[in-house]
C-alpha positions in Angstrom: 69.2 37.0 -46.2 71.2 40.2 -47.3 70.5 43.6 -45.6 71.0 46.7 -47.9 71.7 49.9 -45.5 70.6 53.6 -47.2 71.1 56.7 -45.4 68.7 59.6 -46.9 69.7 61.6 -49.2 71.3 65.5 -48.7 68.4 67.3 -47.0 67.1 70.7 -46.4 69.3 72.8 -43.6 67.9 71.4 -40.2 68.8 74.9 -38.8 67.4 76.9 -40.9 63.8 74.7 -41.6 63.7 74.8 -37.9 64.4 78.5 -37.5 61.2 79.0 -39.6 59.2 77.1 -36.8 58.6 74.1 -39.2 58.8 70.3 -37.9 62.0 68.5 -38.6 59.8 65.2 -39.6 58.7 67.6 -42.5 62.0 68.1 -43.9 62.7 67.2 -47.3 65.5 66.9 -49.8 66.7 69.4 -51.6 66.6 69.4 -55.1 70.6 68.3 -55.7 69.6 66.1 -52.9 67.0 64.4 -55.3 69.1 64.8 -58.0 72.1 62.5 -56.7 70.1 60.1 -55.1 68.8 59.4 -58.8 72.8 58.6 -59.8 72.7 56.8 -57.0 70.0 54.8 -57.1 71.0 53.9 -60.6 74.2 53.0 -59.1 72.8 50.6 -56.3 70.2 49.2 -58.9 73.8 47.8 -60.9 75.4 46.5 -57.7 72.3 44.3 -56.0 68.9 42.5 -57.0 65.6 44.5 -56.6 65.1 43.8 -53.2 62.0 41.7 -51.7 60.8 44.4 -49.1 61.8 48.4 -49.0 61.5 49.9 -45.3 62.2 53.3 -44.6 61.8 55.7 -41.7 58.8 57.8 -41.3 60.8 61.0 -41.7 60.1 63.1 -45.2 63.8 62.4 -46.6 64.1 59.3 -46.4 60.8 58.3 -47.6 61.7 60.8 -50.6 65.3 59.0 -50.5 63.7 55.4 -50.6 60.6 56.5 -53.5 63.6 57.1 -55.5 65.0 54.0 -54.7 61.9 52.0 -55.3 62.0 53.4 -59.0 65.3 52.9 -60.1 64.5 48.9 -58.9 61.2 48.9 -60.6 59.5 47.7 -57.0 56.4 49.0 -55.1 57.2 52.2 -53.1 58.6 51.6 -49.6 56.6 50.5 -45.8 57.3 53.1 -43.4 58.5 51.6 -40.1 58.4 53.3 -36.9 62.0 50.9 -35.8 64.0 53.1 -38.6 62.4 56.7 -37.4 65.7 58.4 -35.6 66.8 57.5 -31.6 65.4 54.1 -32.0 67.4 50.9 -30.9 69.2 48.7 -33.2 67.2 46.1 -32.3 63.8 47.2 -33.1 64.4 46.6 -36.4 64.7 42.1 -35.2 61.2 41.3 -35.7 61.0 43.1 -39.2 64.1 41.6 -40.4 63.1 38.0 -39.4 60.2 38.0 -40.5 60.8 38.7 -43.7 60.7 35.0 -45.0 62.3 33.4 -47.5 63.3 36.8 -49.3 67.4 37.1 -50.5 67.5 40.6 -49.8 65.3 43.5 -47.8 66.6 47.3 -47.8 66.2 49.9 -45.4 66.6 53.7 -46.0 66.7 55.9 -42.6 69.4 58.5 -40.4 72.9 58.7 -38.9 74.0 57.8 -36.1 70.8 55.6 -36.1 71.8 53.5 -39.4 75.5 53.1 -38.2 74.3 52.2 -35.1 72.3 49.3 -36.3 75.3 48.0 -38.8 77.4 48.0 -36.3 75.0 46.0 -34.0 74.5 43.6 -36.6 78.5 43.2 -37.4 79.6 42.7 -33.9 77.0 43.0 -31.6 77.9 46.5 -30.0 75.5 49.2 -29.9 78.2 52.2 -30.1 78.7 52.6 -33.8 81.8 52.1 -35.5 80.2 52.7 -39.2 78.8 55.8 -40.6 77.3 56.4 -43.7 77.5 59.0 -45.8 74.3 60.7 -47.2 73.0 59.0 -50.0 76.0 56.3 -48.7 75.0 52.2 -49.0 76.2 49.3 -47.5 75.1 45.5 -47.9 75.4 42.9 -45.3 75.1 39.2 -45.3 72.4 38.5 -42.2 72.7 34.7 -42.7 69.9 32.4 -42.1 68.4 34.0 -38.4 69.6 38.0 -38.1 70.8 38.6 -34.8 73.5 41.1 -33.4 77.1 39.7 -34.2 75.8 37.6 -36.8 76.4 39.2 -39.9 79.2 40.1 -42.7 79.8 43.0 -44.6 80.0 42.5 -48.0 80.2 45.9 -49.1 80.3 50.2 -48.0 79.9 52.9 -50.5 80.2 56.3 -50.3 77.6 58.3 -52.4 80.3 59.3 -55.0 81.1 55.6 -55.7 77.7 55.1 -55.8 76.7 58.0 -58.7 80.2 56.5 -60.8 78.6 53.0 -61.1 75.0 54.5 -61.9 76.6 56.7 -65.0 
């Protein structure tokens, strides 16, 4: 099974949507935020399959970040999954990502550090992150046949930019 890794899209100021007393769950993306997440999308859309299951955080951006997704891949809109919401360990995300079957490839959209926290988990079994995504940045890994931490390959990492080039 291969793992696709999105983190959200450019958001609203955290400072300032925070200043005004609102909750941080709440905040969405901006609308250049929505904008590139569209090139990007495209962008992802050229480089993989549509995948079999879309998870995302709970948080407003990236479930904003992975409805985008879903469209450019033509697929139902996204679960939300409490093991992608921000602070959580890497390996909360096991039981998801095992049971997922007999599908070639699942994607996830959620947060930094969380996202590189979990990558890195799965590369080489470490829970201090040694990959960080960009916003609206991807990477795809190769589980293999049971995902586990240290088990799995990177295939690819993409920074947003590359990302909107290949979706032109």
């Amino acid at each position: 099974m291969k793992l696709l890794v999105v983190r959200h899209a450019p958001a609203e100021s955290r400072a300032a949507w925070i200043a005004k007393g609102r909750d941080d769950a709440l905040r969405p993306l901006t609308a250049a935020g929505r904008r590139r997440m569209r090139e990007i999308a495209r962008g992802i859309a050229r480089a993989v399959e549509p995948p079999g299951a879309l998870a995302t955080s709970p948080l407003a951006r990236a479930r904003q970040t992975a409805d985008i997704l879903a469209r450019a891949f033509g697929i139902r809109g996204p679960t939300e999954l409490e093991a992608l919401a921000p602070g959580r360990r890497p390996e909360a995300l096991l039981g998801w990502l095992r049971g997922g079957g007999r599908r070639a490839l699942a994607a996830v959209v959620g947060h930094e550090p969380h996202l590189g926290a979990l990558v890195s988990w799965l590369l080489a079994g470490r829970g201090s992150a040694f990959v960080q995504l960009k916003k609206g940045g991807a990477c795809l890994l190769d589980l293999g046949p049971r995902p586990g931490p240290g088990r799995s390959r990177l295939l690819w990492l993409a920074a947003p930019a590359q990302l909107r080039r290949l979706g032109r």
